[in-house]
Backbone as XML, in Angstrom:
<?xml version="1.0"?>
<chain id="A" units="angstrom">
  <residue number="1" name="UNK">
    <atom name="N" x="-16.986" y="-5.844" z="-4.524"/>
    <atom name="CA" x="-16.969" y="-4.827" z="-3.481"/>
    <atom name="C" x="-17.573" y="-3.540" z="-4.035"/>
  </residue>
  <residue number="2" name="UNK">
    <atom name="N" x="-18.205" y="-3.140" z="-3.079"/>
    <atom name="CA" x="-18.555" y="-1.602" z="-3.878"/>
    <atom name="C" x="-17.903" y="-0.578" z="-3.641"/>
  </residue>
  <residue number="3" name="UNK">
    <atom name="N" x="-17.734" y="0.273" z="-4.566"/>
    <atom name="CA" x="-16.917" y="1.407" z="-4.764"/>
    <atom name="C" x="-17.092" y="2.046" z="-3.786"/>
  </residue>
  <residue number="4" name="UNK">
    <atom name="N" x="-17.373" y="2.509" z="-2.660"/>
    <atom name="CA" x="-17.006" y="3.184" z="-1.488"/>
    <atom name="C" x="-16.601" y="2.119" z="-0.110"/>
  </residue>
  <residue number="5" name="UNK">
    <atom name="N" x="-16.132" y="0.748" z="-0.534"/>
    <atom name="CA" x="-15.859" y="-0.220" z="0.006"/>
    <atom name="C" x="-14.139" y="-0.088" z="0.287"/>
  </residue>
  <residue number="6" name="UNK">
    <atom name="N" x="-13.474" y="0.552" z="-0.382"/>
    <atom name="CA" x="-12.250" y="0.186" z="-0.339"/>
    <atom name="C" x="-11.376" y="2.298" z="-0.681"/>
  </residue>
  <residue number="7" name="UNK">
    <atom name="N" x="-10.638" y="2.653" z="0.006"/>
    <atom name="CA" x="-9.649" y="3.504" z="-0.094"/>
    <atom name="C" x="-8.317" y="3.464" z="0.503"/>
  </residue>
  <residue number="8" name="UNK">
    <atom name="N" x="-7.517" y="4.403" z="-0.806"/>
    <atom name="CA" x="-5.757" y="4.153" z="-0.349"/>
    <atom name="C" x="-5.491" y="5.751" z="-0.200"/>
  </residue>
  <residue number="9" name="UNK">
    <atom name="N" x="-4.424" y="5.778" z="0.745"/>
    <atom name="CA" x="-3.853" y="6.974" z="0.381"/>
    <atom name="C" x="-2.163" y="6.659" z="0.840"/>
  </residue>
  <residue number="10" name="UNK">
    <atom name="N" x="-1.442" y="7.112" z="0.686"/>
    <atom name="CA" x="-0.132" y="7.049" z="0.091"/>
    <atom name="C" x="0.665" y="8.243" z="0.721"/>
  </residue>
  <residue number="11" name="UNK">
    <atom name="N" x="1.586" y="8.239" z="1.075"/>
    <atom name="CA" x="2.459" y="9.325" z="1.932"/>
    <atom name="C" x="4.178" y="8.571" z="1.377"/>
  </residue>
  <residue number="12" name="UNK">
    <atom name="N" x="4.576" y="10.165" z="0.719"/>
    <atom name="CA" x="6.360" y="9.808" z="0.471"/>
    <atom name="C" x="6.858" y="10.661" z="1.768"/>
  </residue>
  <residue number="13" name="UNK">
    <atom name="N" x="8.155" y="10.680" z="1.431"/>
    <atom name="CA" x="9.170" y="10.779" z="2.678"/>
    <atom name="C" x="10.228" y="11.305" z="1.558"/>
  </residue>
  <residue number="14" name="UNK">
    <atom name="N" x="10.359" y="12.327" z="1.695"/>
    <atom name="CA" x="11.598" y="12.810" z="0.849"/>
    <atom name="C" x="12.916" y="13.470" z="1.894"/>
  </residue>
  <residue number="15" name="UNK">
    <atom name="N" x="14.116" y="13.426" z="1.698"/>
    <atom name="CA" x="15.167" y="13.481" z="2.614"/>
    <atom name="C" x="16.127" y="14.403" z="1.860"/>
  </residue>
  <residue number="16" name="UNK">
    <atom name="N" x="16.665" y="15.506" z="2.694"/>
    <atom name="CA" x="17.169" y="16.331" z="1.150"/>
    <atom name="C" x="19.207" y="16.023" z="1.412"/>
  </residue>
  <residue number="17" name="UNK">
    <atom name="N" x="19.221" y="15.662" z="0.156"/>
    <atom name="CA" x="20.952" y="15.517" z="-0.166"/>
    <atom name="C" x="21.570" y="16.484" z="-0.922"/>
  </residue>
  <residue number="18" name="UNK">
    <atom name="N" x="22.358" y="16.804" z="-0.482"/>
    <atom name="CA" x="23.197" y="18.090" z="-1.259"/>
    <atom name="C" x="22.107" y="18.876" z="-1.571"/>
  </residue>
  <residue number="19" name="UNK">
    <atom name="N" x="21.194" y="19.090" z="-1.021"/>
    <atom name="CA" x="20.153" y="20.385" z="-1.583"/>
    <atom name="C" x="19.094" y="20.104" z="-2.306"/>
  </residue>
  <residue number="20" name="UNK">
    <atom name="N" x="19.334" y="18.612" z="-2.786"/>
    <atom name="CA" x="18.117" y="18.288" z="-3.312"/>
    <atom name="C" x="17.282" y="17.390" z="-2.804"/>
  </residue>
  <residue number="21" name="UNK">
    <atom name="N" x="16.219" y="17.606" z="-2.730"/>
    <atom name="CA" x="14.789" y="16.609" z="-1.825"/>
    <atom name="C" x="14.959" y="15.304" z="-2.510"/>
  </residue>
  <residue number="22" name="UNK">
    <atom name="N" x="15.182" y="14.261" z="-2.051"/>
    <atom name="CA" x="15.193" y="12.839" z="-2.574"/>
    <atom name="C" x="14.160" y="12.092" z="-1.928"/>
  </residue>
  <residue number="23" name="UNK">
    <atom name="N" x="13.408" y="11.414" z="-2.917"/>
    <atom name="CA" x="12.832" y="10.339" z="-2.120"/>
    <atom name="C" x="13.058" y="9.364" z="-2.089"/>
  </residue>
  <residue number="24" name="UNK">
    <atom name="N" x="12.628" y="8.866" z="-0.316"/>
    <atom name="CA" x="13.574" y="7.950" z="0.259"/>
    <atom name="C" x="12.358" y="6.950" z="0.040"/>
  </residue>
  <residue number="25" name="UNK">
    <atom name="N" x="10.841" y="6.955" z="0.463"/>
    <atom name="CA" x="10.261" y="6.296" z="0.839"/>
    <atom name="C" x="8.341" y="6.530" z="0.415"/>
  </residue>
  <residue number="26" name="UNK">
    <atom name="N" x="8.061" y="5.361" z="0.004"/>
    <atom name="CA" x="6.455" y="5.465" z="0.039"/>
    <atom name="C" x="5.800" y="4.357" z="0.992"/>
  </residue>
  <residue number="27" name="UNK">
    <atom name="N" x="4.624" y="5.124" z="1.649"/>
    <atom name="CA" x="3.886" y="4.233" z="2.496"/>
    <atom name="C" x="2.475" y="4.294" z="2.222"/>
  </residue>
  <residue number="28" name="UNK">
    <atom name="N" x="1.763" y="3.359" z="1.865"/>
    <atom name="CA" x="0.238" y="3.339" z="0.768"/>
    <atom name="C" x="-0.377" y="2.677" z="2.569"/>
  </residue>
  <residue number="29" name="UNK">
    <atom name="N" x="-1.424" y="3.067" z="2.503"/>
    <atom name="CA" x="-2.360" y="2.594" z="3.481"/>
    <atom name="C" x="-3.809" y="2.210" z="3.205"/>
  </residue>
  <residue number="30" name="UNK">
    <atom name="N" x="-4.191" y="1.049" z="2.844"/>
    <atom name="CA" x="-5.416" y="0.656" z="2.847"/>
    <atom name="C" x="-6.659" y="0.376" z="3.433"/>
  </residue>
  <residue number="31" name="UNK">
    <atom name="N" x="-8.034" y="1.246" z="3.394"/>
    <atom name="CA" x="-9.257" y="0.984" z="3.949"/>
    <atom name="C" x="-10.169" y="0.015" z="3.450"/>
  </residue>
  <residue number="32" name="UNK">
    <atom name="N" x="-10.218" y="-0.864" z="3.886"/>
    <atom name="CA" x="-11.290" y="-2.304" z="2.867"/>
    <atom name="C" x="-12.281" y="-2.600" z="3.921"/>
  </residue>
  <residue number="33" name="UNK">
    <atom name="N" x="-13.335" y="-2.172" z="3.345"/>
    <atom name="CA" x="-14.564" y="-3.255" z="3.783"/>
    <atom name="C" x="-14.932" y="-4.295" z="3.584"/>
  </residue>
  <residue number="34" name="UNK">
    <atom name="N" x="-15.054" y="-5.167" z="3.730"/>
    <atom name="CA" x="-15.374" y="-6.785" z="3.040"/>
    <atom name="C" x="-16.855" y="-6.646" z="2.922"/>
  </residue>
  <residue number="35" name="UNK">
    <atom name="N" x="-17.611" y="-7.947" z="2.392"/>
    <atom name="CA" x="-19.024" y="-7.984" z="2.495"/>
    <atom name="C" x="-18.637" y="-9.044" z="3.670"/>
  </residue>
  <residue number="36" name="UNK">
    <atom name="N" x="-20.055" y="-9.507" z="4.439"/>
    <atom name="CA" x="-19.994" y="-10.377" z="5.720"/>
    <atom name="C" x="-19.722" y="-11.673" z="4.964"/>
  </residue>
  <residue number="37" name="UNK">
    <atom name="N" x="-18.615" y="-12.407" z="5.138"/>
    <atom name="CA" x="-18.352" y="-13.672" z="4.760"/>
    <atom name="C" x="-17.478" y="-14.340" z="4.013"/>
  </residue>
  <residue number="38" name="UNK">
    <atom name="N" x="-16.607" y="-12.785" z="3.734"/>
    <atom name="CA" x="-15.622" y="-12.296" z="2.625"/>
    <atom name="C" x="-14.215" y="-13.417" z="2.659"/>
  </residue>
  <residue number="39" name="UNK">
    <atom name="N" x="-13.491" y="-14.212" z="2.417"/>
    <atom name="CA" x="-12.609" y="-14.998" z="2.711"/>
    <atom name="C" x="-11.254" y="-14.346" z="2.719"/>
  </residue>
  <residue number="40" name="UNK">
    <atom name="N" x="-10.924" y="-13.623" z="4.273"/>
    <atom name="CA" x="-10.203" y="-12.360" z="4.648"/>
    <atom name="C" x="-8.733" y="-13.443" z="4.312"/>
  </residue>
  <residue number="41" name="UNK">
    <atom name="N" x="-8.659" y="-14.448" z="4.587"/>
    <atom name="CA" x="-7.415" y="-14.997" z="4.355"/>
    <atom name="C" x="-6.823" y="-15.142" z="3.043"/>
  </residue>
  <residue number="42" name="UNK">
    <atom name="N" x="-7.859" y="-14.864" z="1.977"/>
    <atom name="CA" x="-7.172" y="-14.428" z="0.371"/>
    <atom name="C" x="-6.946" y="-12.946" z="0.429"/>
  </residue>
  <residue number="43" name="UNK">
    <atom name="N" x="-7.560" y="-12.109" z="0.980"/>
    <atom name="CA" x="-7.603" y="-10.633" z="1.344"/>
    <atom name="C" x="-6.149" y="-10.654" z="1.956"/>
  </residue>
  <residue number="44" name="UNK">
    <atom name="N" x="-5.848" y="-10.931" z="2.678"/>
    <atom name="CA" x="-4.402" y="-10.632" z="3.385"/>
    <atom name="C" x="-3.411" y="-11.388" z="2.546"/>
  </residue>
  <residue number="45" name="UNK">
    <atom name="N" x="-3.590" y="-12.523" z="1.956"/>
    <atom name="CA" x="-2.861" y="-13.116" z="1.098"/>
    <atom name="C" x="-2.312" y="-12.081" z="-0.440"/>
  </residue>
  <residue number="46" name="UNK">
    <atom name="N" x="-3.476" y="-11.450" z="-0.400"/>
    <atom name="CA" x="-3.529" y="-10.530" z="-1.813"/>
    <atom name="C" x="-2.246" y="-9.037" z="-0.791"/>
  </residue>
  <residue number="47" name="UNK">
    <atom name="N" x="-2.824" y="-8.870" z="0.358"/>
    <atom name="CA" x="-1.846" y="-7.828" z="0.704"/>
    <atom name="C" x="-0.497" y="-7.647" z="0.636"/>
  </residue>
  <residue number="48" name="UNK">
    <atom name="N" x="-0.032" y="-9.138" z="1.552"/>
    <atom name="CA" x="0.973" y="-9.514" z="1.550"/>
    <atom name="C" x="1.813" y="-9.692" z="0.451"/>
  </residue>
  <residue number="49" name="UNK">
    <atom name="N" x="1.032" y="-9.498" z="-1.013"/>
    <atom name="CA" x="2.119" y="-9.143" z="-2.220"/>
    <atom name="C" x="2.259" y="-8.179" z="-2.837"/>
  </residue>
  <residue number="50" name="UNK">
    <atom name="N" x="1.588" y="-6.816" z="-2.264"/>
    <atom name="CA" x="1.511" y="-5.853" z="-2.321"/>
    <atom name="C" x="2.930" y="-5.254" z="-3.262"/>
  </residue>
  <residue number="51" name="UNK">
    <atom name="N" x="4.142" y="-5.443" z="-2.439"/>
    <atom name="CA" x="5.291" y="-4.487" z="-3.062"/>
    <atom name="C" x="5.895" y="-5.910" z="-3.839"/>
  </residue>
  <residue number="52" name="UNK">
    <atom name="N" x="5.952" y="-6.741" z="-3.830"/>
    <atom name="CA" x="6.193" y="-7.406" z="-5.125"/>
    <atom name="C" x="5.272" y="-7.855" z="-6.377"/>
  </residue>
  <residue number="53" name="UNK">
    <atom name="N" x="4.244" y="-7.362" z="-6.157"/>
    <atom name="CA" x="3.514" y="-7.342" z="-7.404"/>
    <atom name="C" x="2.710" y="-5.921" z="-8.003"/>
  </residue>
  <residue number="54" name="UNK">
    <atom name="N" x="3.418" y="-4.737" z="-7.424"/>
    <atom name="CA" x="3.017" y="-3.528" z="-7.196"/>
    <atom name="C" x="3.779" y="-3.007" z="-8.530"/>
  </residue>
  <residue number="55" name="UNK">
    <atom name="N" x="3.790" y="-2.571" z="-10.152"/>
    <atom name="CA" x="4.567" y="-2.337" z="-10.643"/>
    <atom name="C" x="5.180" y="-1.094" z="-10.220"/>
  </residue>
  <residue number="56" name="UNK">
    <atom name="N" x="4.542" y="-0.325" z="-9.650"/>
    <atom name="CA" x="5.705" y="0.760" z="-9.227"/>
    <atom name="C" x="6.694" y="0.504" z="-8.130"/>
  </residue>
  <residue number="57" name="UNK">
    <atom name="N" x="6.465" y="-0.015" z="-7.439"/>
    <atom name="CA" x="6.966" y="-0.641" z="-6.055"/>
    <atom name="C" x="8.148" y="-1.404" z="-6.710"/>
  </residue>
  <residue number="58" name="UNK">
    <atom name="N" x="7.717" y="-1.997" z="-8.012"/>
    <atom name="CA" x="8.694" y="-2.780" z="-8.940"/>
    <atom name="C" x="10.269" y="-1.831" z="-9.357"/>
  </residue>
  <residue number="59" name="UNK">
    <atom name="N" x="9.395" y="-0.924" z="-9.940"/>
    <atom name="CA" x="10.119" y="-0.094" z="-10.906"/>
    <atom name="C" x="11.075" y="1.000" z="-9.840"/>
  </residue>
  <residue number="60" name="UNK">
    <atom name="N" x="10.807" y="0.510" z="-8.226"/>
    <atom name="CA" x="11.483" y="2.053" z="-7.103"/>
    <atom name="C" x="12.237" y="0.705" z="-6.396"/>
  </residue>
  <residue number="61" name="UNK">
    <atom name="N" x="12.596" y="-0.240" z="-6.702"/>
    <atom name="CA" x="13.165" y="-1.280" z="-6.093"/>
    <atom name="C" x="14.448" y="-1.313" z="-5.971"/>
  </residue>
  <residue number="62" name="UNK">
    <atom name="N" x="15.352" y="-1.071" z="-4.836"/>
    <atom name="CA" x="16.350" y="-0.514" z="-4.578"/>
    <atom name="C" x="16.661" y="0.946" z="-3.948"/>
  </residue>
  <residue number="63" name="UNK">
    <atom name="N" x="15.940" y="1.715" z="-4.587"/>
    <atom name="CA" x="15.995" y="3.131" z="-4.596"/>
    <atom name="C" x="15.123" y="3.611" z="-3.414"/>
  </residue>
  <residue number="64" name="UNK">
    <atom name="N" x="13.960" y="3.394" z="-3.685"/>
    <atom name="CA" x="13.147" y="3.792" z="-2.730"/>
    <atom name="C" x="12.242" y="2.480" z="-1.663"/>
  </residue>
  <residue number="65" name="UNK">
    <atom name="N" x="11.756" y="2.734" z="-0.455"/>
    <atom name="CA" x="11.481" y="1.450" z="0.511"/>
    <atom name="C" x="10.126" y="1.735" z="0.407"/>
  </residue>
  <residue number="66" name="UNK">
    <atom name="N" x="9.113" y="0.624" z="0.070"/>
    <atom name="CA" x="8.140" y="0.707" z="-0.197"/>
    <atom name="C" x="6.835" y="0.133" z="0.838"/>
  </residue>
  <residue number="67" name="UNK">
    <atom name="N" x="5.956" y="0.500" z="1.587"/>
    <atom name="CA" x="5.696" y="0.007" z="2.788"/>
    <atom name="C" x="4.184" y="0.215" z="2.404"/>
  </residue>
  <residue number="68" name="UNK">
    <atom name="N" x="3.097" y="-0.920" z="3.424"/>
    <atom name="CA" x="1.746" y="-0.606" z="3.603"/>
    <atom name="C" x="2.001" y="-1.219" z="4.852"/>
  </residue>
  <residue number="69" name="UNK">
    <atom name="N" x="-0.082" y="-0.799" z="5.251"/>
    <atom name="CA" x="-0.324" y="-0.974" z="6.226"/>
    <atom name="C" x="-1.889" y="-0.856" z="5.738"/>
  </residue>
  <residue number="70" name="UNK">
    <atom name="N" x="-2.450" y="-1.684" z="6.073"/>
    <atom name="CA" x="-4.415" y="-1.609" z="5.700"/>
    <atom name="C" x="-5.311" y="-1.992" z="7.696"/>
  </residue>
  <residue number="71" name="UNK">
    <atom name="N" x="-6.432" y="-1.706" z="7.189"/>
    <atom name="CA" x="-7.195" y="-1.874" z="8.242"/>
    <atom name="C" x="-8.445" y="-2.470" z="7.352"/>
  </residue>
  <residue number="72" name="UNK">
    <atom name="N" x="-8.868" y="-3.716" z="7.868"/>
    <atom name="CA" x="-9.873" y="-4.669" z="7.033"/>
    <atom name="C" x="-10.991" y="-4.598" z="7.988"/>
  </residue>
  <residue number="73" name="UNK">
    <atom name="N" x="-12.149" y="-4.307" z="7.601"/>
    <atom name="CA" x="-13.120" y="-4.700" z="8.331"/>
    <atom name="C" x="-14.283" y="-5.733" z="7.308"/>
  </residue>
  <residue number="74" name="UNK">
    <atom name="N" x="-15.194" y="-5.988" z="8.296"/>
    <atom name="CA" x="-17.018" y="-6.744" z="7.672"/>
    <atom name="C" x="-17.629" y="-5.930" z="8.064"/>
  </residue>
  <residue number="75" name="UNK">
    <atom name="N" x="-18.876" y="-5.833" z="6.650"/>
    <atom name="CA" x="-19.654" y="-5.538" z="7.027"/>
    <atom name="C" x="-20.257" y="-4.639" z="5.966"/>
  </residue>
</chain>
């Protein structure tokens, strides 16, 4: 893929307890372009393990809820 093929950006959610801002939550959102012919069903396969093979997602497990959402196109 080429490097202007693919961007994330990421949004927390912090909730404040006793005064202090906690975070509750991260949500990563992915932009992927494929090339035309791209085999999108390993592409979504690869998504779909996103927060269990995510080491941070690993390491906030319990604590914090870890969420995506991508938009795939061709082309």
């Amino acid at each position: 893929m080429a490097p202007d093929a693919i961007s994330v950006w990421a949004e927390g959610t912090n909730v404040v307890v006793d005064r202090i801002p906690v975070l509750t939550g991260i949500h990563v959102h992915y932009t992927l372009r494929l090339p035309s012919g791209a085999a999108r069903d390993k592409v979504h396969r690869v998504l779909d393990t996103h927060v269990s093979k995510c080491p941070t997602a690993r390491s906030l497990e319990g604590a914090v809820a870890v969420t995506w959402s991508a938009d795939v196109t061709e082309g």
